[in-house]
C-alpha positions as CSV (number, residue, x, y, z in Angstrom):
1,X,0.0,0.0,0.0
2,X,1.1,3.2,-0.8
3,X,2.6,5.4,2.3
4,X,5.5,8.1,1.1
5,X,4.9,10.5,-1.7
6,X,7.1,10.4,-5.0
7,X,8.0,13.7,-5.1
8,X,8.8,16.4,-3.4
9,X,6.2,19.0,-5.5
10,X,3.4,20.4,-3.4
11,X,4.5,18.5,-0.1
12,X,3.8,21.2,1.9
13,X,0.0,21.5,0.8
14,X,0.0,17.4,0.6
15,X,-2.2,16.0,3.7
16,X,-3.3,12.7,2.7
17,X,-2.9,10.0,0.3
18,X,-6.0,7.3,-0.1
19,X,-6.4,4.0,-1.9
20,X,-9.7,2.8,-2.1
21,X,-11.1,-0.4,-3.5
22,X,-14.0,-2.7,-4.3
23,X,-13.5,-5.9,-3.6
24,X,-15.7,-9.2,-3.6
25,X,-14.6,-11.1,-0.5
26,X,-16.1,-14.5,0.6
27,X,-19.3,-14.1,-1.7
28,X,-19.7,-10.7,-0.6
29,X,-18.7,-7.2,-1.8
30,X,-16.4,-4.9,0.3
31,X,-14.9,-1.6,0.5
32,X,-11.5,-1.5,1.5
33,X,-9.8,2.1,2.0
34,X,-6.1,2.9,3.2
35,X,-5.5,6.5,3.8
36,X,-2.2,7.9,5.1
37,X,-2.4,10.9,7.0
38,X,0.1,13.6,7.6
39,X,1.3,15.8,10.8
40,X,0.4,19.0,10.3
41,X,4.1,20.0,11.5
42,X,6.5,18.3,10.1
43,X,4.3,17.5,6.8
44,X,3.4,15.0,4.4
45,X,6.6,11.8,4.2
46,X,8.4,12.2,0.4
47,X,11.4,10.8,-1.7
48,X,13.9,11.6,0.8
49,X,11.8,10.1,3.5
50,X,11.5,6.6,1.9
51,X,14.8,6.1,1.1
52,X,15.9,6.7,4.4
53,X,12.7,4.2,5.7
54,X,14.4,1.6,2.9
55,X,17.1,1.7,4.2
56,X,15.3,0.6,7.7
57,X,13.5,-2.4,6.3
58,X,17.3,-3.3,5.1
59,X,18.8,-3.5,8.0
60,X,15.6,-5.0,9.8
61,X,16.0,-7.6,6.9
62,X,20.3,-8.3,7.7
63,X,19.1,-9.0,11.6
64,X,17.0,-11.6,10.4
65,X,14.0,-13.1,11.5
66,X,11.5,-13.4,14.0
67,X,12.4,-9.2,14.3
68,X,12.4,-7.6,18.0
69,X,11.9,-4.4,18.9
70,X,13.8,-1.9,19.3
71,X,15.6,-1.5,16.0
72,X,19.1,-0.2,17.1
73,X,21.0,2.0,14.3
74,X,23.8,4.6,13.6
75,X,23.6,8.1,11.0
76,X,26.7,6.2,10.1
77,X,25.1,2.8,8.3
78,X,22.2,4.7,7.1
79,X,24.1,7.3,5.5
80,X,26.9,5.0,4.3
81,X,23.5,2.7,2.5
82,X,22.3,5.8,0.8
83,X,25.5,6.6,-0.6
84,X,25.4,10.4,1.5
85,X,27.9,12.3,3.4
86,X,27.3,11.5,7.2
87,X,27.3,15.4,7.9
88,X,25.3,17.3,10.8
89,X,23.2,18.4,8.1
90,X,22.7,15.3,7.1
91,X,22.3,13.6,10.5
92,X,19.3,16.7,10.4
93,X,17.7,14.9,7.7
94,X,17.5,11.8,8.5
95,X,16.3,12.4,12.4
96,X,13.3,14.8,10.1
97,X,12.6,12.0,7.5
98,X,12.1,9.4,10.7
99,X,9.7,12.3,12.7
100,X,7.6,12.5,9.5
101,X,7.6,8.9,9.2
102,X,6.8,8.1,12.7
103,X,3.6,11.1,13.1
104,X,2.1,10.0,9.7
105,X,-0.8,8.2,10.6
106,X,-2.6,4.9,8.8
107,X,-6.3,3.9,8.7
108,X,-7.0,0.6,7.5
109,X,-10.6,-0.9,6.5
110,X,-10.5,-4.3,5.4
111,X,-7.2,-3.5,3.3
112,X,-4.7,-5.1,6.0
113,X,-5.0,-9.0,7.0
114,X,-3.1,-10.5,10.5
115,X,-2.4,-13.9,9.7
116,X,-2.6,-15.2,13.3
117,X,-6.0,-14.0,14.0
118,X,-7.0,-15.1,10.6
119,X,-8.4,-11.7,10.5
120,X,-8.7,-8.4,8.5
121,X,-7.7,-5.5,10.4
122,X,-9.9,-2.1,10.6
123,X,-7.4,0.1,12.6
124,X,-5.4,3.6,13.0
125,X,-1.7,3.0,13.8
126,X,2.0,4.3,12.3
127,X,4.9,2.3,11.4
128,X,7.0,3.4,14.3
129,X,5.8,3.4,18.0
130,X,8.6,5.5,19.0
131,X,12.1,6.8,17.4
132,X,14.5,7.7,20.0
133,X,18.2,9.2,19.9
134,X,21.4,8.9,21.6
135,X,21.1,10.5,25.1
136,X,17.2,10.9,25.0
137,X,15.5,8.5,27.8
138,X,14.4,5.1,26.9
139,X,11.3,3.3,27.9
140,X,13.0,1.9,31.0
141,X,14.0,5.0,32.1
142,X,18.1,4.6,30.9
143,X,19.4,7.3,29.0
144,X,20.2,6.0,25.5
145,X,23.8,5.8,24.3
146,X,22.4,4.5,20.8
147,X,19.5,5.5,18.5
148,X,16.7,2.9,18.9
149,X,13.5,2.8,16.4
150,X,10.6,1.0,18.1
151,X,8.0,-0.4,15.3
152,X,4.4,-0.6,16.2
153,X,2.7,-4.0,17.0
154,X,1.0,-4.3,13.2
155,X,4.2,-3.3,11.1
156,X,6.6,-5.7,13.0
157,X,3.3,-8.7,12.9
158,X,3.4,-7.8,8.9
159,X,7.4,-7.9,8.9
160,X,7.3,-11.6,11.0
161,X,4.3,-12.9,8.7
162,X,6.4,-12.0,5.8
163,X,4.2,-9.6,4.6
164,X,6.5,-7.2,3.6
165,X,9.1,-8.3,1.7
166,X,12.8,-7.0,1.9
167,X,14.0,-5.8,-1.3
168,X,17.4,-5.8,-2.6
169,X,18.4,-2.8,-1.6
170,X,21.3,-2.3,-3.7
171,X,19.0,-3.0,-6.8
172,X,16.3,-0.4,-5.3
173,X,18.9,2.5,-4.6
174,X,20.5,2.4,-7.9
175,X,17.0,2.8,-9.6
176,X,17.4,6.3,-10.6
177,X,13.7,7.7,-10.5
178,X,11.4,7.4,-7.2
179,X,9.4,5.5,-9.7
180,X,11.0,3.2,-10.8
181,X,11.5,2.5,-7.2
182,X,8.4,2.2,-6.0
183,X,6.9,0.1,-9.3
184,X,9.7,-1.9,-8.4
185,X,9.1,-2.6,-4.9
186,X,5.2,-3.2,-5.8
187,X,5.9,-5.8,-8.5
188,X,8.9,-7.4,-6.0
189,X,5.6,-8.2,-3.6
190,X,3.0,-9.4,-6.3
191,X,5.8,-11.7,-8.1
192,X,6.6,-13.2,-4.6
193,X,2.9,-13.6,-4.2
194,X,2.0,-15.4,-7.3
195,X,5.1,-17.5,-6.9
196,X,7.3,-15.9,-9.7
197,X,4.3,-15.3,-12.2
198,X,3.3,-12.7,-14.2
199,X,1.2,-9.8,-12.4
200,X,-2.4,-8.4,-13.9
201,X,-3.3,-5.4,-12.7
202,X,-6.3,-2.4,-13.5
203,X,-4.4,1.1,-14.8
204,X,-6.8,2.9,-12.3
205,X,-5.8,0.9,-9.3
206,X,-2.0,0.7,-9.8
207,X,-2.2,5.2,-10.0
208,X,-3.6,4.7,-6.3
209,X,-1.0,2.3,-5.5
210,X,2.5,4.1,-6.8
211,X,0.3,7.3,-6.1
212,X,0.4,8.9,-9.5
213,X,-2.2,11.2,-11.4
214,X,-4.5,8.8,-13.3
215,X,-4.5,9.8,-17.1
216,X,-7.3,9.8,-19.5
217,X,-6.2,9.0,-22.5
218,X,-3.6,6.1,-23.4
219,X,-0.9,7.8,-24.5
220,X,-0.5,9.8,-21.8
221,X,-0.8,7.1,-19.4
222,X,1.9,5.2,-21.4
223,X,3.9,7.7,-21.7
224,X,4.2,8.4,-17.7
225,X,5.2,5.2,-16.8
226,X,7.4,4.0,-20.3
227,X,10.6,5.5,-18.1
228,X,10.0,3.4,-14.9
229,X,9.1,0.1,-17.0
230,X,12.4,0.7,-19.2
231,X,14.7,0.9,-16.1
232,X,13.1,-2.3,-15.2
233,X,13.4,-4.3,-18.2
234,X,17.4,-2.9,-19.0
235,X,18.1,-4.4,-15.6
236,X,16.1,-7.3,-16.1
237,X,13.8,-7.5,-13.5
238,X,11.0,-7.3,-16.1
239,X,11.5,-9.0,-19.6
240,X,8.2,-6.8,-20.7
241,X,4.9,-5.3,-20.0
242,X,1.4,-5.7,-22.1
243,X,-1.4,-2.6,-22.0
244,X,-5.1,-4.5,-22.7
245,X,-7.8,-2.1,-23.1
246,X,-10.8,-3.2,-21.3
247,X,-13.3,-0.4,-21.9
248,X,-13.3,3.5,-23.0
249,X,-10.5,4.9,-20.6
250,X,-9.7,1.8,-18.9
251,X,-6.6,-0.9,-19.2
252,X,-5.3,-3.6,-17.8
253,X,-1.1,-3.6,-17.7
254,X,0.4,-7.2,-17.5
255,X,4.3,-7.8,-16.0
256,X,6.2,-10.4,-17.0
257,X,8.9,-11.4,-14.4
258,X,12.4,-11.4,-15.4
259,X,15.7,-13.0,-14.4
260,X,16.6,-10.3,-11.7
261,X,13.1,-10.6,-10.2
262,X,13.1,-14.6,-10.7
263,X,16.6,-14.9,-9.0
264,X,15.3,-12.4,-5.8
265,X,11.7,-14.5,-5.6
266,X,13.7,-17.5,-4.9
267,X,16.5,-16.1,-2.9
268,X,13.8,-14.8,-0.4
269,X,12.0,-17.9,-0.3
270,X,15.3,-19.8,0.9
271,X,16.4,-17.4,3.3
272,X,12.2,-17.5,4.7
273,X,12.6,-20.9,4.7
274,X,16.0,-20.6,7.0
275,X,14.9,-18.2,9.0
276,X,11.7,-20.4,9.8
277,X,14.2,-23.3,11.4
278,X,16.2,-21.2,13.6
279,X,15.3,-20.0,17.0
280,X,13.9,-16.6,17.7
281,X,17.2,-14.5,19.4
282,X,15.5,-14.7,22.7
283,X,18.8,-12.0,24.3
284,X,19.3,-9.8,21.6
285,X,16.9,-7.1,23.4
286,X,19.1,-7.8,26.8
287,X,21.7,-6.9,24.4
288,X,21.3,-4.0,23.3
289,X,19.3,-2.4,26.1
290,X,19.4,-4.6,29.3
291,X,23.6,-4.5,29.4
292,X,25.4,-1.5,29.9
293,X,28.6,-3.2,28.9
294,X,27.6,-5.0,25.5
295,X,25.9,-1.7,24.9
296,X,28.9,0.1,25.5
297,X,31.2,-2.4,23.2
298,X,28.0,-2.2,20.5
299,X,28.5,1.7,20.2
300,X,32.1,1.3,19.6
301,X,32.0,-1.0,17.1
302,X,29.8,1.4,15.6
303,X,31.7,4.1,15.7
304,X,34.4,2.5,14.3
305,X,32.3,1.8,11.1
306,X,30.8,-1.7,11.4
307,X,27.4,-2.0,10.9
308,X,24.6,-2.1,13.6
309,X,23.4,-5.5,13.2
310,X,26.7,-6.7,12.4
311,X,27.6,-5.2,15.7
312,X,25.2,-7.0,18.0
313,X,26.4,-10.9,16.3
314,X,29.3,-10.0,17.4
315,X,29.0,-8.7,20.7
316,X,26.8,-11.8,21.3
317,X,29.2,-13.9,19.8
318,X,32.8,-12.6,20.9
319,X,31.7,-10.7,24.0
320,X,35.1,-11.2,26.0
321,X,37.6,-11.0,23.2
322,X,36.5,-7.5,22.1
323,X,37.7,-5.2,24.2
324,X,41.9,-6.4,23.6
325,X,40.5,-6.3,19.6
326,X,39.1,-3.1,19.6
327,X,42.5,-1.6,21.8
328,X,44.7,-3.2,19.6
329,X,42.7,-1.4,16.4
330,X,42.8,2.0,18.1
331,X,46.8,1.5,18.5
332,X,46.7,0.8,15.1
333,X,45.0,3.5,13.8
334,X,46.9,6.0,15.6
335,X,50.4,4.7,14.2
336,X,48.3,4.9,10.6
337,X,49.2,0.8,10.0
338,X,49.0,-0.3,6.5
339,X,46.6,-3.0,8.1
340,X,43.9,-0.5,9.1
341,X,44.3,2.1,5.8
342,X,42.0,0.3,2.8
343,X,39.5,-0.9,4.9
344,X,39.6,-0.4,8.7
345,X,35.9,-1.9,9.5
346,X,36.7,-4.4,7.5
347,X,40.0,-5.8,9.8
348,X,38.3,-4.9,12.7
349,X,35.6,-7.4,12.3
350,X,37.8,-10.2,11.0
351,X,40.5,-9.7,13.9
352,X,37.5,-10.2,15.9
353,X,36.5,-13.1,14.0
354,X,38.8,-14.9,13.0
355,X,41.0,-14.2,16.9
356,X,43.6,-12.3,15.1
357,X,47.1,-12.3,17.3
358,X,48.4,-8.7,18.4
359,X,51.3,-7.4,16.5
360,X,54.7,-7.7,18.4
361,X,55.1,-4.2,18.4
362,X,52.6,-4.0,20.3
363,X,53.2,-6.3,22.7
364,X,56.0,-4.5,23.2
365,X,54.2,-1.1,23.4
366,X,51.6,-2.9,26.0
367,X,54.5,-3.9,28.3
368,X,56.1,-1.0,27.9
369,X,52.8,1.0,29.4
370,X,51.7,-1.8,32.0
371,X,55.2,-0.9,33.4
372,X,54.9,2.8,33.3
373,X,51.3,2.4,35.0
374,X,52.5,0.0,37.5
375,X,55.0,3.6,38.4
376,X,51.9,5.3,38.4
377,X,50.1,3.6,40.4
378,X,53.0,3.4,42.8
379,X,53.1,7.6,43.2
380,X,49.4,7.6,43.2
381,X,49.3,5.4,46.2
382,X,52.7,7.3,48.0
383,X,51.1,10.3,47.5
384,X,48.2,9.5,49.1
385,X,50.0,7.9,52.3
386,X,52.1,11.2,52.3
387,X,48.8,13.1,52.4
388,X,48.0,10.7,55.1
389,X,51.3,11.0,57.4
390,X,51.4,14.3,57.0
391,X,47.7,15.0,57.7
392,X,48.2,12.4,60.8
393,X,51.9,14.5,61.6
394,X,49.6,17.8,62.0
395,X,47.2,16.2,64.7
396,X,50.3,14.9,66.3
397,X,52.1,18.0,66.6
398,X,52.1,18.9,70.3
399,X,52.8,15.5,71.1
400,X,56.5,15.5,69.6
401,X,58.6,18.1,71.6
402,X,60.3,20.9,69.2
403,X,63.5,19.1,70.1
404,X,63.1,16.5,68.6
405,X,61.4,18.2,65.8
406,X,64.7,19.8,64.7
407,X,66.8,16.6,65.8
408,X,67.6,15.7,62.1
409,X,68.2,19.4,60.5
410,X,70.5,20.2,64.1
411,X,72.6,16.6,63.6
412,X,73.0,18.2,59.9
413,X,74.1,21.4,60.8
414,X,76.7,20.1,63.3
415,X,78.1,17.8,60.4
416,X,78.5,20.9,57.9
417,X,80.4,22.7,60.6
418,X,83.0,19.6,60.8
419,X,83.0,19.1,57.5
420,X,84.1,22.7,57.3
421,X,86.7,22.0,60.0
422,X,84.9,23.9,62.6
423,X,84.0,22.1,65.9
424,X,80.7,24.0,67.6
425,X,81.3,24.7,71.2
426,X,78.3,23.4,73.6
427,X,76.9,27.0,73.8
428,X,76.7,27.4,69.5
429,X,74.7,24.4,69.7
430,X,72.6,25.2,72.3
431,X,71.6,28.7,69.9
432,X,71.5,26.8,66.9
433,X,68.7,24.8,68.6
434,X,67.0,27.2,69.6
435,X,66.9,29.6,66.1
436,X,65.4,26.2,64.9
437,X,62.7,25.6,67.5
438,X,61.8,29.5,67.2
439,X,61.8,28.5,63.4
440,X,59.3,26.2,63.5
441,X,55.7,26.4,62.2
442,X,52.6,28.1,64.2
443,X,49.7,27.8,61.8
444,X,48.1,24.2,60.2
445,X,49.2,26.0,56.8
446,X,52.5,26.5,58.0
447,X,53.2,23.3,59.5
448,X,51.5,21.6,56.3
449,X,54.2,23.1,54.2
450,X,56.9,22.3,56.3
451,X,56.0,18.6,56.8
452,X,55.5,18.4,53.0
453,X,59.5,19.9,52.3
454,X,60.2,16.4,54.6
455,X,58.3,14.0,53.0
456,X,59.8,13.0,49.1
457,X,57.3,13.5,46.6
458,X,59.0,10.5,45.2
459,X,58.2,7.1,47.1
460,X,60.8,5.6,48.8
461,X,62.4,2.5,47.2
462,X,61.1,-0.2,50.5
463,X,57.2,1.2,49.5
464,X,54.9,-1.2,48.3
């Protein structure tokens, strides 16, 4: 069903877009309607918008299935998938396109089914629930340290019941018109349907479903969507497409899969078919939100240009070895190794891997440092028992007589005088003793700084 506009012209004025339908359901006839509904605000979801929600449902798709919320994701993979700069400006766009995407609001009649319930779904919901960014609170009152898209109940029952289909999203971006893009991402879901064959549809309801302005007259018609079926017959997802008139005004356009579109109907239905067999990743939402510390080694991988998804495997997978990988890419990186300079992401993940040994420079660089830091450590803790003795010396001070105060600097001064050849009578000493008692210290400050001068800053060689 139809959801983002195709281009950007009158956006602003846009409000809604509306499929409606009459369809004969279980011996009976039935109107089915799907409206999309804009926020007044941020405005009606366009080109832009789409290929930034593509690129979503992509990496949704590389996660695999059954999908969990929340989604996590970085500016970084998104960007780097729609082959754009990952600029602030940028970074604006993207965090618009996912507001406008998130307020647009869906009514459903009859036009959506729920497999489980065996049901068809009259309802108002979005695709997203919630979209939240890095250091805005999450539902369990963390602050997040990642951006996290929540999708809503019926969007992630359609994505699990293989409703919507992933599309190759390499194919899709390098479709050069919006579409070409969205014709191919309707006939990707009717092929898969119809198990690979051809797809009949009425003129009138396939301008609802691109959305594009129904034409009266044939050529006209032809002629505004000749571009979109040429792009997909010259990459050979369709091998051709018959018009059949079927009454004054009205046609019936037939698509004829082709090798591209054959190859990607049965890719899908292998990897379905694999993803049925394997259990549902029952921690991946401890993962990324439960555990501060994979949620910490998750960023960082990110940041260092792996993707998201690819991130969680292989925190999950290679919780403990991380951390010595991820140290030994930083070093790395800052002595600008020819390892790390064609693809650094790329080494990252298979040192991770595939265990990758550190080099032996830095081994030696890593003993080096665990050396200095064990002298580090050593001040640190002198320092602090100097603080302690002298802090302890101050509380003390009445209890030592002055005499013994000066003991040391008086045996020092009497040495000097020898050493000088002068022997200090009995009443030089006496005076000497007493200029150093009167020299002593009155105030805390005072006595602070003169306990400091005879405690080393430097820790003796016997401290441990």
């Amino acid at each position: 069903m139809p959801f983002f506009a195709l281009s950007r012209g009158g956006l602003k004025k846009k409000g809604e877009i509306e499929y409606k339908d009459t369809i004969e359901r279980g011996g009976e006839k039935l109107d089915i309607l799907w409206r999309v509904t804009a926020n007044t605000r941020y405005g009606f979801p366009g080109p832009f918008d789409k290929k930034v929600h593509k690129a979503v449902e992509f990496l949704i798709s590389r996660r695999g299935f059954p999908v969990e919320n929340p989604l996590a994701f970085s500016f970084y993979e998104i960007c780097k998938l729609m082959h754009i700069s990952n600029s602030g400006r940028t970074k604006k766009r993207i965090k618009d396109a996912l507001a406008r995407t998130k307020l647009a609001g869906i009514e459903s009649k009859g036009a959506f089914y729920y497999k489980e319930e065996k049901r068809w779904i009259d309802d108002i919901f979005n695709l997203y629930d919630r979209v939240i960014f890095v250091g805005e609170r999450l539902p369990n009152g963390d602050i997040a340290d990642r951006n996290y898209i929540f999708l809503s109940d019926w969007y992630l029952k359609s994505l699990n019941s293989f409703y919507v289909k992933p599309l190759d999203f390499d194919y899709y971006h390098s479709l050069q018109s919006a579409l070409s893009g969205r014709l191919y991402e309707l006939l990707s879901i009717q092929f898969y349907s119809l198990h690979g064959k051809p797809y009949s549809v009425e003129y009138r309801k396939l301008c609802q479903l691109l959305p594009i302005v129904e034409q009266k007259y044939f050529s006209k018609a032809k002629e505004n969507l000749d571009s979109a079926h040429q792009a997909l017959r010259d990459t050979k997802f369709l091998t051709q497409v018959r018009w059949r008139e079927t009454g004054k005004g009205r046609w019936i356009i037939t698509y004829y899969p082709g090798k591209r579109a054959k190859e990607q109907f049965n890719k899908f239905r292998l990897e379905r078919q694999l993803e049925l067999e394997l259990p549902a990743p029952g921690e991946r939402i401890e993962a990324m939100i439960g555990n501060k510390e994979k949620r910490k080694l998750i960023k960082e991988l990110e940041d260092s240009g792996i993707a998201s998804s690819i991130s969680v495997e292989l925190v999950e997978k290679y919780q403990d070895r991380i951390p010595e990988k991820l140290e030994v890419f930083k070093w790395l990186i800052g002595k600008k190794s020819p390892l790390v300079k064609k693809n650094p992401a790329g080494f990252l993940r298979k040192s991770i891997e595939e265990d990758y040994q550190p080099p032996k420079e830095y081994v030696g660089y890593r003993e080096r440092e665990a050396k200095e830091q064990k002298e580090r450590d050593l001040r640190e803790r002198w320092l602090q028992h100097r603080k302690e003795l002298i802090e302890q010396d101050i509380a003390n001070w009445d209890k030592k007589p002055p005499e013994e105060r000066v003991k040391g600097r008086l045996d020092f001064w009497i040495l000097q005088q020898k050493l000088n050849l002068q022997r200090p009578t009995r009443e030089q000493i006496q005076e000497k003793l007493r200029q150093l008692v009167d020299s002593l210290p009155q105030t805390d400050q005072e006595k602070r700084a003169y306990l400091e001068n005879e405690h080393p800053e430097n820790p003796p060689e016997d401290f441990e």
